[in-house]
Steps between C-alpha positions, in 0.01 A plus 500: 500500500881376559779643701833536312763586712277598790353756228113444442452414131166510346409372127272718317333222301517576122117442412172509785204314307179574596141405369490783221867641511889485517683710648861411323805699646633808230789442301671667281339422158166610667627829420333436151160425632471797712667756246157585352292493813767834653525615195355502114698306256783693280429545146715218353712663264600870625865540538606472847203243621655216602770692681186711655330117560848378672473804684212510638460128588832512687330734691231399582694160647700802718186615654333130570797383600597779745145577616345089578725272674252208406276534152273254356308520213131447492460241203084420395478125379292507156484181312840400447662807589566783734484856461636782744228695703678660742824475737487492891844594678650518867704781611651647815497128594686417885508146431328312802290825606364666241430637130332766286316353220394702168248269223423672185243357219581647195149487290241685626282155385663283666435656850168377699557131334642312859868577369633780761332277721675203446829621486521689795376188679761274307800718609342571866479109551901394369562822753377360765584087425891639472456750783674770227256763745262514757379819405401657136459864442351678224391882369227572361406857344191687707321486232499163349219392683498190330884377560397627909167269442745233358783448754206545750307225327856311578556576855706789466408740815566929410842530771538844439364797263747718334438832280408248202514178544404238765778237625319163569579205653490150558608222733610181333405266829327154643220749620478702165466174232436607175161356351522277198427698178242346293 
């Protein structure tokens, strides 16, 4: 954290490693990776598809864009290479106080493997080393039991209940270290 022109200025840093993951800031030419995870791929030669392709992946840059301030991508190390698992993002972000965070895994095998884990711990730690927030929010539907069973498993505490979904919290301070994920 710098001040420019009495302004605070924070760098998001463009890759957290971890033990099993990356999380790599999203750019543009992500677009291509996560095409077919929001939506199937276009048959390749129907008239109209790559206008429907430009479309739609222009888009979808709108709504990431517009909705997360701050969005990593959740890259697995395999081998030599990486693949895309998920992306975790910060919204409604009050720089110094507070943010929302959302983390999304996109393959159904890929979840209960250490990986949510990890990256919610990666970005909660450069949060709190930068002093981006002191305090991290995030909803969970009533029913996801296991998301609630997650963020609790994470020091999130319930703050309040609303018709469907559960706003939890939790304080990025001295008293509240995070534990080292193993």
């Amino acid at each position: 954290m710098m001040r420019l022109l009495g302004i605070r200025v924070i760098r998001f840093e463009p890759k957290i490693k971890g033990e099993q993951l990356t999380l790599r800031l999203l750019r543009i030419r992500d677009l291509f990776i996560l095409r077919s995870t929001f939506r199937p791929e276009l048959p390749p030669k129907i008239g109209g598809a790559a206008l429907e392709s430009f479309v739609f992946l222009a888009s979808l840059w709108r709504r990431l864009r517009s909705t997360f301030q701050i969005l990593y991508l959740i890259e697995r190390k395999r081998a030599n290479a990486h693949s895309v698992v998920g992306f975790i993002g910060l919204y409604d972000l009050d720089m110094g106080r507070r943010a929302s965070l959302s983390a999304v895994l996109f393959d159904p095998g890929d979840r209960r493997q250490g990986y949510g884990r990890e990256a919610v711990h990666l970005l909660l730690d450069f949060l709190k080393k930068t002093g981006v927030a002191k305090q991290v929010y995030v909803e969970v539907l009533k029913g996801n039991l296991t998301s609630k069973m997650f963020f609790q498993e994470m020091g999130f505490k319930i703050q309040t209940s609303h018709s469907d979904c559960l706003l939890m919290t939790k304080k990025l301070d001295k008293d509240n270290a995070e534990a080292k994920v193993i």
